[in-house]
DSSP file (Angstrom, degrees, kcal/mol; ACC not computed):
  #  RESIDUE AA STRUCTURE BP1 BP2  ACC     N-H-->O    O-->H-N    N-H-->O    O-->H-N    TCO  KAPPA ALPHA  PHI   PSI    X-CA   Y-CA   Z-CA
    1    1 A X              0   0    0      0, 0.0     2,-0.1     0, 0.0     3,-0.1   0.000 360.0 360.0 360.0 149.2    5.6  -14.5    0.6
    2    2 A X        -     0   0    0      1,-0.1    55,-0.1     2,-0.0     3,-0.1  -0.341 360.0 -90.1 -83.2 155.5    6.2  -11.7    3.1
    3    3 A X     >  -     0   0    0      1,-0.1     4,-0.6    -2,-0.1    -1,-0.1  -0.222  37.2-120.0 -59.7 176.1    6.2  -12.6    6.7
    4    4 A X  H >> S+     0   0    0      2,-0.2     3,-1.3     1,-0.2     4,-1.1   0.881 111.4  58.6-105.0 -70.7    2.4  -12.2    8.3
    5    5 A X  H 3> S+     0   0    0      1,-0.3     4,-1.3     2,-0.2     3,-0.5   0.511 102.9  50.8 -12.8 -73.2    3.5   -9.6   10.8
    6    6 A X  H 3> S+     0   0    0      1,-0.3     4,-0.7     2,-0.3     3,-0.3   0.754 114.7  44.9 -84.5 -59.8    4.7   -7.2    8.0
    7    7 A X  H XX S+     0   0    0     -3,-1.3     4,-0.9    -4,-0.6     3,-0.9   0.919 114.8  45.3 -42.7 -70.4    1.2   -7.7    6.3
    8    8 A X  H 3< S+     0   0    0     -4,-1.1    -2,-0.3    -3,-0.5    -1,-0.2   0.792 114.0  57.3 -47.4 -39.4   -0.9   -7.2    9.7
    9    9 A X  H 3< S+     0   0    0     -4,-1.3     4,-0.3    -5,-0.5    -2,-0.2   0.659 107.5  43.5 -76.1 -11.2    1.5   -4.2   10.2
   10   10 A X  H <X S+     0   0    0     -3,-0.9     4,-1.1    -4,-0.7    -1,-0.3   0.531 109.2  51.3-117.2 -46.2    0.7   -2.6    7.2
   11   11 A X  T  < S+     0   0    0     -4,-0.9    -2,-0.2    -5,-0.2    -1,-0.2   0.074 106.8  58.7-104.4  49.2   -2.8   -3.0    7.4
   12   12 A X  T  > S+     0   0    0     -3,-0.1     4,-9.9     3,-0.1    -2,-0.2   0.404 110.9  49.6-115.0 -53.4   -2.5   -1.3   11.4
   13   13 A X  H  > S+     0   0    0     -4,-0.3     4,-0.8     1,-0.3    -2,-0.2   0.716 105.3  49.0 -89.8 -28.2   -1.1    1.6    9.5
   14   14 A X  H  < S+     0   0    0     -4,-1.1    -1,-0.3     2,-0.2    -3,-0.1   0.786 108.6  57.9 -86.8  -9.1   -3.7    2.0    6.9
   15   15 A X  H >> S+     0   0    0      1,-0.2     3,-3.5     2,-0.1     4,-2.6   0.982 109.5  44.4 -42.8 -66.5   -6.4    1.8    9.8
   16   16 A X  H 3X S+     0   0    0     -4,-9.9     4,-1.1     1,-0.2    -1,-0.2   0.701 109.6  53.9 -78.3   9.8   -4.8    4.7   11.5
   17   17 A X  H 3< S+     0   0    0     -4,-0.8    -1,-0.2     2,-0.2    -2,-0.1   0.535 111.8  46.4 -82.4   6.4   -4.3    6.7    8.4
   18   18 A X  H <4 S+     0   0    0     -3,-3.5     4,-0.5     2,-0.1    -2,-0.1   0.523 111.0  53.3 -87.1 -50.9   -7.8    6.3    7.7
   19   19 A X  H  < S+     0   0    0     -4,-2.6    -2,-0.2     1,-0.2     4,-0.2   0.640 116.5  32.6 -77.3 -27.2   -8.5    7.1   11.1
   20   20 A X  S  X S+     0   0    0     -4,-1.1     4,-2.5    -5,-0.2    -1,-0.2   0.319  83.9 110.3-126.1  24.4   -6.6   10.6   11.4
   21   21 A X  H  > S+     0   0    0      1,-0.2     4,-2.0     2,-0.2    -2,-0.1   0.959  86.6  35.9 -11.9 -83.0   -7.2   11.5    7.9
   22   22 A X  H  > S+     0   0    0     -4,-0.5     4,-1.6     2,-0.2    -1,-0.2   0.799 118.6  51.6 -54.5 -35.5   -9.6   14.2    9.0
   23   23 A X  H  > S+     0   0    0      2,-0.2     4,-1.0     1,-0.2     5,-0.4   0.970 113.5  44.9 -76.3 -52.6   -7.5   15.2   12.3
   24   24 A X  H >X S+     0   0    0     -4,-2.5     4,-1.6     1,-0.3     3,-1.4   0.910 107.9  55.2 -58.6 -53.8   -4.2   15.6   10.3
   25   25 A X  H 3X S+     0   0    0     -4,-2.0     4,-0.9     1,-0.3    -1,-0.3   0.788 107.6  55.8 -53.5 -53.0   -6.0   17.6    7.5
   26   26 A X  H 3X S+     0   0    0     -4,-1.6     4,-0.9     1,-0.2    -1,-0.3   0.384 110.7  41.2 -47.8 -11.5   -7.2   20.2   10.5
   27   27 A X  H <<>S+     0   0    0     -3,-1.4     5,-2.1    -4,-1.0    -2,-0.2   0.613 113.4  48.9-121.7 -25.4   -3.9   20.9   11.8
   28   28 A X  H  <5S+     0   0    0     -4,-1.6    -2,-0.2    -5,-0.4    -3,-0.1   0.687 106.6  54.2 -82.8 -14.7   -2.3   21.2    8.8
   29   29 A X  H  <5S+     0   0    0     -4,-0.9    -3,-0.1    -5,-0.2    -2,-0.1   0.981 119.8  45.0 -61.4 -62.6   -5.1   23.7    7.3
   30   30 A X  T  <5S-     0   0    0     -4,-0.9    -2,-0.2     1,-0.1    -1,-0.2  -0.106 106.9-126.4-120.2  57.7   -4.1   25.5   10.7
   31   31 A X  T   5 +     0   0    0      1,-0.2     2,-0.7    -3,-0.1    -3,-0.2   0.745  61.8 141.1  76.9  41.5   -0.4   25.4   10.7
   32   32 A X    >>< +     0   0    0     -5,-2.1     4,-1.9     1,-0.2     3,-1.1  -0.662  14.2 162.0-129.3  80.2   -0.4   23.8   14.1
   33   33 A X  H 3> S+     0   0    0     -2,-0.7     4,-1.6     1,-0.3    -1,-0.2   0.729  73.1  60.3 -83.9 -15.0    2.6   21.4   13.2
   34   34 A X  H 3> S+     0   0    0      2,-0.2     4,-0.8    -3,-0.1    -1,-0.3   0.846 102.8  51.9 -48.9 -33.5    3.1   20.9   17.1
   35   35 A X  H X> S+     0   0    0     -3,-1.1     3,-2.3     1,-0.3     4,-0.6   0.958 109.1  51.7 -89.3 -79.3   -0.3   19.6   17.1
   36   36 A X  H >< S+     0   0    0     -4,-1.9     3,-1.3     1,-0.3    -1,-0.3   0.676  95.0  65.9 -28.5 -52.7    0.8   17.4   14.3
   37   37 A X  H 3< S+     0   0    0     -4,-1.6    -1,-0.3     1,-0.2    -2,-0.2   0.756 104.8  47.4 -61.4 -35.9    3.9   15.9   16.0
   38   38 A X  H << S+     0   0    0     -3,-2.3    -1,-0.2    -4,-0.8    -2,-0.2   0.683  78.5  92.4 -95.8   8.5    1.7   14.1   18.6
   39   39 A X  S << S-     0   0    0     -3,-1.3     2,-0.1    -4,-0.6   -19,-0.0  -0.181 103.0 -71.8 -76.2-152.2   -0.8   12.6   16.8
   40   40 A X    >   -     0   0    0      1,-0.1     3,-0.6   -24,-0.1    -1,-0.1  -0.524  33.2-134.1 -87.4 148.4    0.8    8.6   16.1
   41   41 A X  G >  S+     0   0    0      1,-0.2     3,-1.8     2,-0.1     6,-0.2   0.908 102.4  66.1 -78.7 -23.5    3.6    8.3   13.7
   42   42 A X  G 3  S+     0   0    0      1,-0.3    -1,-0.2     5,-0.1   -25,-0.2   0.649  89.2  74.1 -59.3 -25.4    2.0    5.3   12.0
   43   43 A X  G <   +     0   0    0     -3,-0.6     2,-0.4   -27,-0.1    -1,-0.3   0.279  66.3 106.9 -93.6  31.6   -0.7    7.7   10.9
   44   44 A X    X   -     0   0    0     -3,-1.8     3,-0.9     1,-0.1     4,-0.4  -0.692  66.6-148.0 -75.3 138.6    1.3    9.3    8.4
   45   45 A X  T 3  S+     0   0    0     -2,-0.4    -1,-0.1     1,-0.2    -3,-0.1   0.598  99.9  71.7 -87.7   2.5    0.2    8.2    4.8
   46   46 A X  T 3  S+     0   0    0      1,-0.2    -1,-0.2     3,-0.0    -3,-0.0   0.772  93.0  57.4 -71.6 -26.4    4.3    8.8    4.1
   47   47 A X  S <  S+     0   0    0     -3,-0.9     2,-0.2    -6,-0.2    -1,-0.2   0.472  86.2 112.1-113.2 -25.7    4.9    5.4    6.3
   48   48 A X        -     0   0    0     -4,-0.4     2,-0.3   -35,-0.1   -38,-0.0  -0.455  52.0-164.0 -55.8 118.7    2.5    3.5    3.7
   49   49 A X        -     0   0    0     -2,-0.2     2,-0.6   -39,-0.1    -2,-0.1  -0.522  23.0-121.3 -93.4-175.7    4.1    0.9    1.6
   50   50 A X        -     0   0    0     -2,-0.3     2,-0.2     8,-0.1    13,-0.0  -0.979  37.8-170.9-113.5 129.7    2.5   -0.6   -1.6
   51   51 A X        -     0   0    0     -2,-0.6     2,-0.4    15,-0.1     6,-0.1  -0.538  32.7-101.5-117.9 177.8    2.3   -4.3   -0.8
   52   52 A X        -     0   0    0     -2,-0.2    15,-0.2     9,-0.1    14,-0.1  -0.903  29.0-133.7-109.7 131.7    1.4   -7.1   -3.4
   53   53 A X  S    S+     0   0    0     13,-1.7    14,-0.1    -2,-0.4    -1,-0.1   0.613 102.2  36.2 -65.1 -17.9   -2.6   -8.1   -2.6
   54   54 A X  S    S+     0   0    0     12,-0.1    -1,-0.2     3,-0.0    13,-0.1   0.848 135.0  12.0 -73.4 -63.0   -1.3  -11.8   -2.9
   55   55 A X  S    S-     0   0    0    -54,-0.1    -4,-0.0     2,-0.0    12,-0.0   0.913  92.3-123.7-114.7 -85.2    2.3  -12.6   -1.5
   56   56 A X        +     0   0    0    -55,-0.1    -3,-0.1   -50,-0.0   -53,-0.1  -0.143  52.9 165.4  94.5  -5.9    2.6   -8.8    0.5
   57   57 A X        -     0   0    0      1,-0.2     3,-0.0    -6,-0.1    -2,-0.0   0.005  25.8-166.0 -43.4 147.6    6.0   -8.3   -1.7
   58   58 A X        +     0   0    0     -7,-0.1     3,-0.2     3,-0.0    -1,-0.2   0.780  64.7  73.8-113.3 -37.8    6.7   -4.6   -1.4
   59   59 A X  S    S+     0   0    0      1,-0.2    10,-0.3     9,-0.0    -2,-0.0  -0.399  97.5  22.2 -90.4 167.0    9.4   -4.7   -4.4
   60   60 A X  S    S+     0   0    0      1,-0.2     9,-1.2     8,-0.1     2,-0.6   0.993  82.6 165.8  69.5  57.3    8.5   -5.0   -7.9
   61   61 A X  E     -A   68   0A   0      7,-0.3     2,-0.8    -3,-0.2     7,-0.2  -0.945  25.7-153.9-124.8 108.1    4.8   -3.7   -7.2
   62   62 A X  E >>> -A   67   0A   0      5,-1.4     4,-1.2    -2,-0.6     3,-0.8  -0.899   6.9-155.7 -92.9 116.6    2.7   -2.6  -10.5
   63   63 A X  T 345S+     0   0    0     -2,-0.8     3,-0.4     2,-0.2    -1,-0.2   0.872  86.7  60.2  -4.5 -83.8    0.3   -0.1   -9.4
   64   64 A X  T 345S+     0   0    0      1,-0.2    -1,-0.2    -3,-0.1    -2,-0.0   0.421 114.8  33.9 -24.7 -32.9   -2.0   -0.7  -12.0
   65   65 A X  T <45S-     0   0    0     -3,-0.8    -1,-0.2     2,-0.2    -2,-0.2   0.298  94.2-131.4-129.5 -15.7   -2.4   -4.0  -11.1
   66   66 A X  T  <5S+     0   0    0     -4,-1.2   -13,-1.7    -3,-0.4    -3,-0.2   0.575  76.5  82.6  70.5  11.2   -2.1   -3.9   -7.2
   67   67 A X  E   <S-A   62   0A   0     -5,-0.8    -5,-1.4   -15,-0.2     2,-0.2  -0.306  81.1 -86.8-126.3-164.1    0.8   -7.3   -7.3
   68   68 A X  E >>  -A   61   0A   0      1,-0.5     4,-1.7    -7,-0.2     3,-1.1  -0.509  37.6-111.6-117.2 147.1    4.3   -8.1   -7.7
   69   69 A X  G >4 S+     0   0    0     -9,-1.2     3,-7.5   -10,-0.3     2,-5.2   0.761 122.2  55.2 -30.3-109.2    6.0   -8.8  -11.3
   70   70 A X  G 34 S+     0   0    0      1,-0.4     4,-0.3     2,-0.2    -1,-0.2   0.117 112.6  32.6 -48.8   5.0    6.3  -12.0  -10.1
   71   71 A X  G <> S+     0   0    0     -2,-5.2     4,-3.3    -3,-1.1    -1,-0.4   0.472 120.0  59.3-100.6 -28.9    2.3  -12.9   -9.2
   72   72 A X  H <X S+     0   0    0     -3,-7.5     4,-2.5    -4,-1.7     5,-0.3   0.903 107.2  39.9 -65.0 -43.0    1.7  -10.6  -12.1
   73   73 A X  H  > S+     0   0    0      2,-0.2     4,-2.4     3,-0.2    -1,-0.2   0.906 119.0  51.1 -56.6 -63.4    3.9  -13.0  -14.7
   74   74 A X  H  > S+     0   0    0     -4,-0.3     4,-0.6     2,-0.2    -2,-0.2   0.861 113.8  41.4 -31.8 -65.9    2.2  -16.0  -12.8
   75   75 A X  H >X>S+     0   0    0     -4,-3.3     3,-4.6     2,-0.2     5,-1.3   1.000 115.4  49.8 -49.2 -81.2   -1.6  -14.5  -13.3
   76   76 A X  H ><5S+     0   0    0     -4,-2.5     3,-2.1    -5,-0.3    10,-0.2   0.920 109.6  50.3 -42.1 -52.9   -1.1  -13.3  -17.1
   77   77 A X  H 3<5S+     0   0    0     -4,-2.4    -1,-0.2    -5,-0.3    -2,-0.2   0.830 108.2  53.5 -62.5 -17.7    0.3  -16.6  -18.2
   78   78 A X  H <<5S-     0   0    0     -3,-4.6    -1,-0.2    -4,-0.6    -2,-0.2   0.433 114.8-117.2 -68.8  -2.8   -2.8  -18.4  -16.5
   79   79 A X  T <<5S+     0   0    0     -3,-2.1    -3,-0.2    -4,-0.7     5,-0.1   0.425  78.5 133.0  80.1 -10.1   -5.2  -16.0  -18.5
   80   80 A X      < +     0   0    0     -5,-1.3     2,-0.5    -6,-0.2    -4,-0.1   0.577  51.0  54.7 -76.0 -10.8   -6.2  -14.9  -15.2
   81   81 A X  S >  S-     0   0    0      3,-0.1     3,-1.8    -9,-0.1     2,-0.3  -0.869  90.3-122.0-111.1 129.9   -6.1  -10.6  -15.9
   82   82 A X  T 3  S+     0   0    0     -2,-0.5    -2,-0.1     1,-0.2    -6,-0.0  -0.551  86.2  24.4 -79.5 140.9   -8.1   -9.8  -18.6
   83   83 A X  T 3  S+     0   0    0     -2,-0.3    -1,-0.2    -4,-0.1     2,-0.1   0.590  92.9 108.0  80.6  -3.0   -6.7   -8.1  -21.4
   84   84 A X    <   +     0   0    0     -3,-1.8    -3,-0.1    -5,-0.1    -5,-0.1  -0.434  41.2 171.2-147.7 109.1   -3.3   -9.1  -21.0
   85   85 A X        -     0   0    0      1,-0.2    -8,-0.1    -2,-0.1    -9,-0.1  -0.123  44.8 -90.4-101.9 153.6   -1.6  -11.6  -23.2
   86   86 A X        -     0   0    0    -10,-0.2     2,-0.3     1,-0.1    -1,-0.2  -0.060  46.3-135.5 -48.4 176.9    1.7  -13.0  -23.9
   87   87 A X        +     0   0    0      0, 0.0     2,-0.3     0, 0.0    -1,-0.1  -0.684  27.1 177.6-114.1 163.8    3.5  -10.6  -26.8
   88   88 A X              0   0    0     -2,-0.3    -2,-0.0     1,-0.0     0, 0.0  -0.826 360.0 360.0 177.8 117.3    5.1  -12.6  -29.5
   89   89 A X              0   0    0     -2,-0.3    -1,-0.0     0, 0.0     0, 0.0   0.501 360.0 360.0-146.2 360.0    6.8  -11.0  -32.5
């Protein structure tokens, strides 16, 4: 599991990118990239990782699924995502 900081820091960073969504979107409409340079760096959405919704592992992250391989392996072999079952051939 990822350290708590790294988790907390991460969801800091999706506040403020949440939060200067609309400001960023205005200065970039009008080209005012100084403008841009002072808002916080943390409110870039470029600085966003994809974390696992479980542990917070950032590698080995399915999209699709919002976890890690390795909660993902865990889950599916409990039954616990619907719709996806061992293969066997």
């Amino acid at each position: 599991m990822a350290r708590k900081a790294l988790i907390a820091k991460q969801k800091r960073r999706e506040r403020l990118v949440e939060q200067y969504a609309k400001k960023r979107a205005e200065l970039k409409a009008n080209g005012d990239y100084e403008g841009l340079q002072k808002l916080p760096r943390n409110s870039s959405p470029s600085r966003l990782n994809n974390r696992c919704n479980v542990t917070g592992r950032v590698r080995g992250y399915y999209r699709k699924f919002g976890m890690s391989r390795l909660v993902f392996r865990e889950m599916a072999l409990q039954g616990k995502i619907p719709g996806v079952i061992k293969s066997s051939w």
